[in-house]
KOLKE-869629 format. One line per field, with one value per residue: residue number from 1; residue in one letter; x negated, y negated, z of N, C-alpha, C, CB in turn. Coordinates in pm, whole numbers, plus 50000, padded with zeros to 5 digits. Last residue first. Glycine has a CB too. Layout:
N
n [NUM|...]
res [A|...]
n.xx [X|...]
n.yy [Y|...]
n.zz [Z|...]
ca.xx [X|...]
ca.yy [Y|...]
ca.zz [Z|...]
c.xx [X|...]
c.yy [Y|...]
c.zz [Z|...]
cb.xx [X|...]
cb.yy [Y|...]
cb.zz [Z|...]
END
This chain:
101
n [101|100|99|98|97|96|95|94|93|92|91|90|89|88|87|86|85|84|83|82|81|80|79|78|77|76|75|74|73|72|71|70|69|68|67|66|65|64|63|62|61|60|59|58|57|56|55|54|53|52|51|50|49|48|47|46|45|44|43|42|41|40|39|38|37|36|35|34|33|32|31|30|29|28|27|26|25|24|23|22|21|20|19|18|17|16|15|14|13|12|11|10|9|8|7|6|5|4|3|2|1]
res [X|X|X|X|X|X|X|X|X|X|X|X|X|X|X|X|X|X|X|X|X|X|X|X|X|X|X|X|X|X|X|X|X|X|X|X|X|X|X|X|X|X|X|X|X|X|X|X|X|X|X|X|X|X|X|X|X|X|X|X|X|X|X|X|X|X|X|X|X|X|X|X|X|X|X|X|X|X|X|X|X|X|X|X|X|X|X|X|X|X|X|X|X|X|X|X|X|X|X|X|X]
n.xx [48943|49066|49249|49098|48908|48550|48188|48035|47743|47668|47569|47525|47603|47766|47796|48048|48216|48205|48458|48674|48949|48953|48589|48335|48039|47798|47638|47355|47225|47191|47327|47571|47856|47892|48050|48207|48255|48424|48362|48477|48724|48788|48756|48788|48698|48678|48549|48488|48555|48798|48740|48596|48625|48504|48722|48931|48866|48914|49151|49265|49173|49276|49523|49533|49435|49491|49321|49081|48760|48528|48157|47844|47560|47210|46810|46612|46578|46543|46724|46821|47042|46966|47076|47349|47419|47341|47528|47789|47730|47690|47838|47935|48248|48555|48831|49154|49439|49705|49752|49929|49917]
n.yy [52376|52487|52309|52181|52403|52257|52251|52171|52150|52109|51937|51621|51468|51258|51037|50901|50644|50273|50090|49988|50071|50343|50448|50613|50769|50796|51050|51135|51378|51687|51636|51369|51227|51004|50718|50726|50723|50921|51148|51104|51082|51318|51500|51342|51511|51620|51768|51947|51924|51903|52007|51858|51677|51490|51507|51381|51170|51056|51100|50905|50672|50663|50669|50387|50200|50417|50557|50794|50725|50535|50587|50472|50637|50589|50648|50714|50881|50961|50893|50724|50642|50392|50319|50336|50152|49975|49919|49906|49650|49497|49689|49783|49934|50002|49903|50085|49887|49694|49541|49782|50119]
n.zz [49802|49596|49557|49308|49188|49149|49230|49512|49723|50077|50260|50366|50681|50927|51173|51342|51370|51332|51242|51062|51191|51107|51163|50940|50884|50682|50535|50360|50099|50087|49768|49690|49600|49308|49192|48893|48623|48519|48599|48877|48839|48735|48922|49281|49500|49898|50195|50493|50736|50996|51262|51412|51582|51382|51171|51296|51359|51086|51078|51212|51107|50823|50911|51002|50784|50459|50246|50338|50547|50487|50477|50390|50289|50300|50234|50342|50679|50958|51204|51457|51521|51571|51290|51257|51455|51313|51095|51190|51343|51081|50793|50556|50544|50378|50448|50357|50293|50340|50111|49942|50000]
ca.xx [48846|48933|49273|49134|48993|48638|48286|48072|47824|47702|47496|47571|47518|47748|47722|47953|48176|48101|48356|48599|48854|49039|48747|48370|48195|47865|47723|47411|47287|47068|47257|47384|47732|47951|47933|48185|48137|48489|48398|48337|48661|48839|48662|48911|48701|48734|48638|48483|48423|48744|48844|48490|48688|48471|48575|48932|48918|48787|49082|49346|49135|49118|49469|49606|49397|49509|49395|49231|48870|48634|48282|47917|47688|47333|46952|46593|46645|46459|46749|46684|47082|47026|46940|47262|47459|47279|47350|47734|47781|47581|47833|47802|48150|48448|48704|49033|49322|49683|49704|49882|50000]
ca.yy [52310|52605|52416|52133|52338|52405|52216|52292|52069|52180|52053|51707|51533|51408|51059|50976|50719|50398|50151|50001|49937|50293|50481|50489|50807|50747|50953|51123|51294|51609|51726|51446|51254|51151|50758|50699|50655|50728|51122|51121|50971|51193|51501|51393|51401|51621|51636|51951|51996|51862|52074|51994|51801|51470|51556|51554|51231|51075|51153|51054|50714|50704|50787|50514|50215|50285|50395|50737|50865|50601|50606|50465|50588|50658|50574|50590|50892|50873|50991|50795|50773|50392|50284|50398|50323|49951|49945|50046|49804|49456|49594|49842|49808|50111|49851|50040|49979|49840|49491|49652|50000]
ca.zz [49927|49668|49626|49442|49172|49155|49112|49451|49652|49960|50281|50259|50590|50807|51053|51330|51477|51325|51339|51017|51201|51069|51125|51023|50907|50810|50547|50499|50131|50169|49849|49694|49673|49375|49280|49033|48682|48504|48465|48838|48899|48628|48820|49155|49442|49748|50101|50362|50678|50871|51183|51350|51618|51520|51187|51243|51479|51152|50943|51238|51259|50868|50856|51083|50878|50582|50228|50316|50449|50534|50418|50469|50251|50346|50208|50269|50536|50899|51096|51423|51483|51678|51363|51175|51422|51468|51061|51130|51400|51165|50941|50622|50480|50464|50393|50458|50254|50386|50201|49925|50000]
c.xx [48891|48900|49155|49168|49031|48790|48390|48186|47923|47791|47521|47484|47545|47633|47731|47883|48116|48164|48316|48446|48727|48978|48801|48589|48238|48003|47789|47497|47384|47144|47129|47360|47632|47797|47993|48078|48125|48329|48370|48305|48536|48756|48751|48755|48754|48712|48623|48573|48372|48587|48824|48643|48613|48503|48521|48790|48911|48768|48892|49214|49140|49082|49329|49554|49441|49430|49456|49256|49057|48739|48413|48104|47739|47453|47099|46736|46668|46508|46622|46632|46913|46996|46897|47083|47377|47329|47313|47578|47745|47635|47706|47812|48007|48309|48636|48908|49205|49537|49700|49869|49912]
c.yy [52355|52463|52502|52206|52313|52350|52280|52181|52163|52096|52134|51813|51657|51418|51216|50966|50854|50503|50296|50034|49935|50113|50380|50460|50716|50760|50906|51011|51245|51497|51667|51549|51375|51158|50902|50773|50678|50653|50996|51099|50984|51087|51381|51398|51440|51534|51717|51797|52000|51851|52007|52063|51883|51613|51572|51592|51391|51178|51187|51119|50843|50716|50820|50640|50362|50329|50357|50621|50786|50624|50580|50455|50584|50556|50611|50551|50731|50883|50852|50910|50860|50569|50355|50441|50374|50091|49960|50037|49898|49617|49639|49690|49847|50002|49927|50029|49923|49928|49597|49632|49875]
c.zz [50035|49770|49719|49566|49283|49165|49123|49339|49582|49883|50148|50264|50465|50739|51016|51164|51467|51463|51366|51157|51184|51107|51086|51029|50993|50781|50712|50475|50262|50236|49968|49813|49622|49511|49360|49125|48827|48573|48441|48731|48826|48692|48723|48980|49333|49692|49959|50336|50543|50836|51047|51269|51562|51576|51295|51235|51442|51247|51009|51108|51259|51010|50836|51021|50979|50666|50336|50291|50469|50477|50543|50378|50336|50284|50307|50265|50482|50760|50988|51283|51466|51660|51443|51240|51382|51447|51183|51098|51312|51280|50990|50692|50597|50422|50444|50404|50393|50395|50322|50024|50000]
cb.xx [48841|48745|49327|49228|49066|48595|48243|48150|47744|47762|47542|47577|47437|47852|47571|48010|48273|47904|48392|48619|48855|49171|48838|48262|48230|47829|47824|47305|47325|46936|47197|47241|47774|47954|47891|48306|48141|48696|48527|48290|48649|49025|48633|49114|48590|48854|48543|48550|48432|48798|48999|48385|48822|48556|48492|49007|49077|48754|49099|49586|49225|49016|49519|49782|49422|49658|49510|49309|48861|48665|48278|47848|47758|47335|46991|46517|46809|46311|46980|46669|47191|47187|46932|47265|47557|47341|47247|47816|47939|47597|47964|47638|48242|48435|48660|49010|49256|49767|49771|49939|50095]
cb.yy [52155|52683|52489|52065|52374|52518|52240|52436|51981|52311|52128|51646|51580|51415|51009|51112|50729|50333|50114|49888|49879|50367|50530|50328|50952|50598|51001|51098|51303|51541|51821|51306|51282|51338|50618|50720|50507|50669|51147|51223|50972|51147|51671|51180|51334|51630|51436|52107|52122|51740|52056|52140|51822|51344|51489|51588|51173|50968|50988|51063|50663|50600|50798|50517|50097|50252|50377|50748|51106|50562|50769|50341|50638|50676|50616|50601|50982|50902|51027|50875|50760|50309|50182|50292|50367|49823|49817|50086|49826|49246|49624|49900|49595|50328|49720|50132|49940|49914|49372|49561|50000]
cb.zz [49948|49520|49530|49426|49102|49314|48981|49581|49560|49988|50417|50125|50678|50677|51074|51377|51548|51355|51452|50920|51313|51135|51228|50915|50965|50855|50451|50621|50049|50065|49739|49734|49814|49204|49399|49088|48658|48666|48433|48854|49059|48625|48751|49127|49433|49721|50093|50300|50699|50853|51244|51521|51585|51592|51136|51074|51517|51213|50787|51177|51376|50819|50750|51071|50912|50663|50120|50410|50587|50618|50351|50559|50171|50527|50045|50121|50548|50921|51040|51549|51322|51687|51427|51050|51330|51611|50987|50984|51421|51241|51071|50506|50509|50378|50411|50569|50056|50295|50217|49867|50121]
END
């Protein structure tokens, strides 16, 4: 919904996260999962639990240019007000139909 989305933005909080994390890696993405605020809390809260392990991307994105992740690759995970509350690491990549996630 219009005026609804969440800015997943690399703040003066997510670079002190980052810092803070001692992960000596040149780069990271900072994400959050869904278009509002309420679903990237409830989205985060899943990882945190260890019940979300996996994501998805639509092969039309990728197709279209979009930035896919990397093997190795560390992301911050920031919720619904855009604040850091963990970092991932890409462990596997796989091509397959939405379902197999």
């Amino acid at each position: 919904l219009p005026g609804e989305g969440v800015n997943a933005a690399r703040t003066p909080e997510v670079e002190a996260f980052w810092a803070a994390s001692g992960i000596a890696a040149p780069r990271y993405d900072v994400v959050a999962f869904g278009t509002t605020p309420g679903f990237a809390d409830w989205a985060a809260g899943e990882v945190l639990a260890g019940r979300k392990r996996a994501t998805a991307m639509l092969e039309r994105d990728v197709m279209s240019g979009a930035e896919t992740p990397h093997i190795g690759g560390h992301v911050v995970i920031v919720d619904g007000s855009n604040r850091p509350v963990c970092i991932t690491r890409t462990v596997e990549l796989r091509l397959g139909p939405l379902v197999s996630v």
